[in-house]
C-alpha positions in Angstrom: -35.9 -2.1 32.7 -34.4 -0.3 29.7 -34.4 -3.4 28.0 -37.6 -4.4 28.4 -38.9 -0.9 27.5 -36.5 -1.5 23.9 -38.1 -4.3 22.7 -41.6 -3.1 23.4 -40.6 -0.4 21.0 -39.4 -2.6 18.7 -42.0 -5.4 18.8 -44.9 -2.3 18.5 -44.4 -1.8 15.1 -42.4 -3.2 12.4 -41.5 0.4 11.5 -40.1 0.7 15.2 -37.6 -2.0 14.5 -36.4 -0.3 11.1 -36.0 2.7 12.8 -33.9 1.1 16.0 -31.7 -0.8 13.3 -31.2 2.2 11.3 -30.0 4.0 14.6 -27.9 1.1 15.0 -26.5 1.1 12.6 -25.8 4.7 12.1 -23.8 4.2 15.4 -21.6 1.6 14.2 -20.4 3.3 11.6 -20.0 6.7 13.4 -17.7 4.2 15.6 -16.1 2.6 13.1 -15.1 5.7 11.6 -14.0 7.7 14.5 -11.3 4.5 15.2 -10.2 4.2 11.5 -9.1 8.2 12.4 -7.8 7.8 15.5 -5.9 5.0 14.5 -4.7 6.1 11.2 -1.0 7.2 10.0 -1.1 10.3 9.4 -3.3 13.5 10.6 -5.8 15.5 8.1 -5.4 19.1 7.8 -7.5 21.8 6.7 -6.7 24.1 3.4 -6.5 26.6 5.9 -4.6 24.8 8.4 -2.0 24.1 5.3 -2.0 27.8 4.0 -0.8 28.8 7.9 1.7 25.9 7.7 3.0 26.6 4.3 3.2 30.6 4.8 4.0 30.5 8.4 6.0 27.5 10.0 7.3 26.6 6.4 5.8 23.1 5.8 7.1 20.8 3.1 4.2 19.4 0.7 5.1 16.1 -1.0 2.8 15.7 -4.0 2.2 12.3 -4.4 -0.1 12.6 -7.4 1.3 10.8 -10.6 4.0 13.0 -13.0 1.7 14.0 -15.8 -0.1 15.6 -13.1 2.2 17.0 -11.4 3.6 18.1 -14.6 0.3 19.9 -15.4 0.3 21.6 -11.9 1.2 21.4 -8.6 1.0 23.8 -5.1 4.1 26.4 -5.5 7.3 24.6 -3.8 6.1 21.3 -3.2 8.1 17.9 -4.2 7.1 15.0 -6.1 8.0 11.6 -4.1 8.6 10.0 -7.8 
């Protein structure tokens, strides 16, 4: 029944059908993106969240930005992995 009532949308109007891909397709990559995070190696934090870790639970920051740039400036107490 749903089904049926979907493609009666769709065939109404050709806009109807750009409008179901585009929702479609939105929802892919809302998936898509929610499993690359999920599945990914390491966990983002917020500035705030690493302000709290840094001044509170004293967090190590590895900047892994080239030298020169380190060179020009880096966060207070953090360590270059080069």
């Amino acid at each position: 029944m749903f089904f049926d009532q979907l493609s009666s949308f769709a065939g109404a109007s050709p806009w109807n059908l750009m409008l179901l891909l585009a929702l479609l397709g939105l929802t892919v990559a809302i998936v898509v993106n929610e499993f690359k995070s999920a599945t990914r190696g390491y966990k983002a934090v917020s500035p705030a969240r690493l302000t709290e870790l840094i001044n509170r639970e004293d967090a190590l920051v590895i900047d892994v930005s080239p030298a020169a740039d380190y060179e020009k400036g880096h966060i207070i107490g953090s360590r270059t992995c080069r």
